[in-house]
Each structure stands twice: as structure tokens, then as C-alpha cells.
C-alpha positions as CSV (number, residue, x, y, z in Angstrom):
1,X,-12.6,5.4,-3.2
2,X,-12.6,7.1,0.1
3,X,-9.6,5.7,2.6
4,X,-11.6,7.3,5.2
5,X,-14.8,5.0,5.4
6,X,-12.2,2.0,5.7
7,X,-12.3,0.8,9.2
8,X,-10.0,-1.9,10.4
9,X,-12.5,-4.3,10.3
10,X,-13.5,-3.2,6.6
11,X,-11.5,-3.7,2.9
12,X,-11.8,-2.4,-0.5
13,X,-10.7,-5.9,-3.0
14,X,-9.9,-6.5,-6.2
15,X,-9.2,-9.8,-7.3
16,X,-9.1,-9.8,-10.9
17,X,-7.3,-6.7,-11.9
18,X,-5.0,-6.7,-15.0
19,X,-1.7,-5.2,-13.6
20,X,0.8,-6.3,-16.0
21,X,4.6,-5.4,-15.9
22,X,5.1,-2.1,-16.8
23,X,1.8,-1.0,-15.5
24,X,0.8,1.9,-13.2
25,X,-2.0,2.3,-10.5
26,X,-3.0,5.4,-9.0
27,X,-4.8,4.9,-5.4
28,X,-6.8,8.7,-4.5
29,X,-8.2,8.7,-1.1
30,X,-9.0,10.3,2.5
31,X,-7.7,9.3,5.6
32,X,-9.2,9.6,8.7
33,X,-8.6,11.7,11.3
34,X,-8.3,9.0,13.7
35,X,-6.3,6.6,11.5
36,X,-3.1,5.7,13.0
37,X,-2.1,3.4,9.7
38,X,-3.7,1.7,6.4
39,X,-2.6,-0.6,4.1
40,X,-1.9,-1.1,0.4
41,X,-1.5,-4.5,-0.3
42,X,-0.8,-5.8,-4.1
43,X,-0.1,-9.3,-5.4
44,X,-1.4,-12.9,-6.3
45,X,-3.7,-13.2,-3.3
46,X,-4.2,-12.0,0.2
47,X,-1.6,-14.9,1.0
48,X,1.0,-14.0,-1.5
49,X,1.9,-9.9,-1.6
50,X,4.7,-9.2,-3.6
51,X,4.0,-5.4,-2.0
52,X,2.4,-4.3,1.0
53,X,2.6,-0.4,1.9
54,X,1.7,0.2,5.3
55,X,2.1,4.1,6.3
56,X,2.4,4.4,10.3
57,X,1.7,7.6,12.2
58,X,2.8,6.6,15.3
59,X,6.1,6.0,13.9
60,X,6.3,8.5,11.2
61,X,7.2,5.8,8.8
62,X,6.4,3.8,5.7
63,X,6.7,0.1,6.3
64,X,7.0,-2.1,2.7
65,X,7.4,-5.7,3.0
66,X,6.2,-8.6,1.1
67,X,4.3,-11.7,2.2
68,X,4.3,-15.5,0.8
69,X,3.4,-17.8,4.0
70,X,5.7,-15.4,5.8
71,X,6.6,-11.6,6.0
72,X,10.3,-10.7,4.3
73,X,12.8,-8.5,5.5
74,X,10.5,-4.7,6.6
75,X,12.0,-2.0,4.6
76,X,11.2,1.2,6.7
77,X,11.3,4.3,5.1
78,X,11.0,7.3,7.1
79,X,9.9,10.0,5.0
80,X,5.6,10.2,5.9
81,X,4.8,13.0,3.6
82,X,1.1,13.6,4.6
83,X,-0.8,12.8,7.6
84,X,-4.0,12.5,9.2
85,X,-7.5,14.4,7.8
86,X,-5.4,14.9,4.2
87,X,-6.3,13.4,0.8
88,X,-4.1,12.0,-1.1
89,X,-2.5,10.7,-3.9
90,X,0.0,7.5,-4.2
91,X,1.1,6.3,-7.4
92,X,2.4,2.5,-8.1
93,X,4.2,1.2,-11.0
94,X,4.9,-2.5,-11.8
95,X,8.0,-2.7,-14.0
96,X,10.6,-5.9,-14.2
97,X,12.8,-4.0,-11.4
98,X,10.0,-4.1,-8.5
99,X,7.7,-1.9,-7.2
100,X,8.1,1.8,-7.3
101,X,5.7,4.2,-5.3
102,X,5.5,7.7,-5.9
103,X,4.2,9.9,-2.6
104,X,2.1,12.5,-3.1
105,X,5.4,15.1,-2.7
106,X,7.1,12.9,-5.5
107,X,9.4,11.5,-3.2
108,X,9.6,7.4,-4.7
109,X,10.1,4.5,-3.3
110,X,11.5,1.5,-4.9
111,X,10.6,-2.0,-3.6
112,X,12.1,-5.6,-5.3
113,X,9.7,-8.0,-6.6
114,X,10.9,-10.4,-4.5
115,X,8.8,-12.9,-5.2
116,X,9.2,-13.0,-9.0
117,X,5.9,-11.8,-10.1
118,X,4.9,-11.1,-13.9
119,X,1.5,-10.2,-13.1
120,X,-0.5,-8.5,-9.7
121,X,-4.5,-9.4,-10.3
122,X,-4.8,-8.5,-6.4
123,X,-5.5,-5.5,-4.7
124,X,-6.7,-4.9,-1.4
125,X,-6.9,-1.2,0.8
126,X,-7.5,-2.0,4.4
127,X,-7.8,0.8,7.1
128,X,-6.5,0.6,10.7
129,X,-8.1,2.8,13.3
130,X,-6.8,2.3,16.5
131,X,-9.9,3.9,18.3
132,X,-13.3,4.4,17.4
133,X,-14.5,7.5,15.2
């Protein structure tokens, strides 16, 4: 799956995945030149995210937050190990503890599960060019 042909208007979905505790996702992708952030977003449903990763190039950060009729406390991480134009690689595993996201230098990430989730059937990429291509 390409994180370059994802536009802000356009998603990649999954609604039925089988992430159970202790499972791991890899997510392989592009991103655009002209991207300036996209979005990982993992949960029960678009309305109930017990992850969302949200790298952000014009702040050279890594937003995480979580989402359940409102958005939690922002946990901003500022260590953006790749940037426009690269490929990349961002592994997620799903354990009891949380969320824990590995960057594509090996830096990790940890993120509660702060909404008490034993299961994630949801996944949805989202892109978010600021300008046109």
C-alpha cells in the first residue's frame, strides 16, 4: 500500500481485521513529497480510536492521541525519523500494556490503551496534503 497515492480526501480501511492482544501490524509505504502529515488510525471504529499516529512535518513531531466522542490528552513525541519523498516502515504491536510503535530507526513509542480495548478490527491510513501535487 502506497502512502503516497493517499490524498487528504482519500483512505485506505479495514473494518474487519483480526488484531488481537498481543498482535503486530506492519504498515510499508511512500509518502509524498508534498505531504505535510498522514495518519494511522487503529481501533473499534472511525468514532472510537484507541490509537491514532499522526506524524507532522511542519512540526517535526509525532502526535498520538486517542478518540471516543472526544480526543484525550496529545502525546507529542518529537523524534520524526524520516521525512518527505522516503519509504517507510512502522511497526505496531497490540499487547495488554497499550500500543507500542516501532519507527523505522527502531526508536519505539509506547501509547496506553486507554480505552480498554481487547481487540482493534479497525484500521484506517489517511493522507494529508496541504497543497496539491
Amino acid at each position: 500500500m502506497s502512502l503516497s497515492a493517499l490524498t487528504a480526501q482519500e483512505t485506505f480501511e479495514i473494518m474487519n481485521m483480526a488484531m488481537n492482544l498481543g498482535t503486530t501490524l506492519k504498515v510499508k509505504g511512500n509518502i509524498a513529497k508534498n505531504d505535510d502529515h498522514f495518519a494511522i488510525n487503529l481501533g473499534e471504529g472511525p468514532e472510537k480510536l484507541g490509537l491514532h499516529f499522526n506524524p507532522r512535518y511542519d512540526r517535526s513531531s509525532i502526535v498520538l492521541n486517542s478518540f471516543d466522542g472526544e480526543w484525550g490528552k496529545e502525546l507529542v513525541v518529537n523524534h520524526l525519523c524520516f521525512a518527505q519523498g522516503s519509504e517507510i516502515t512502522v511497526v505496531m504491536t497490540f499487547d495488554s500494556d497499550g500500543f507500542k510503535v516501532t519507527l523505522p530507526d527502531g526508536h519505539q513509542i509506547s501509547f496506553p490503551n486507554r480505552l480498554g480495548l481487547s481487540q482493534v478490527p479497525y484500521l484506517r491510513v489517511e493522507g494529508g496534503s496541504a497543497s496539491p501535487p
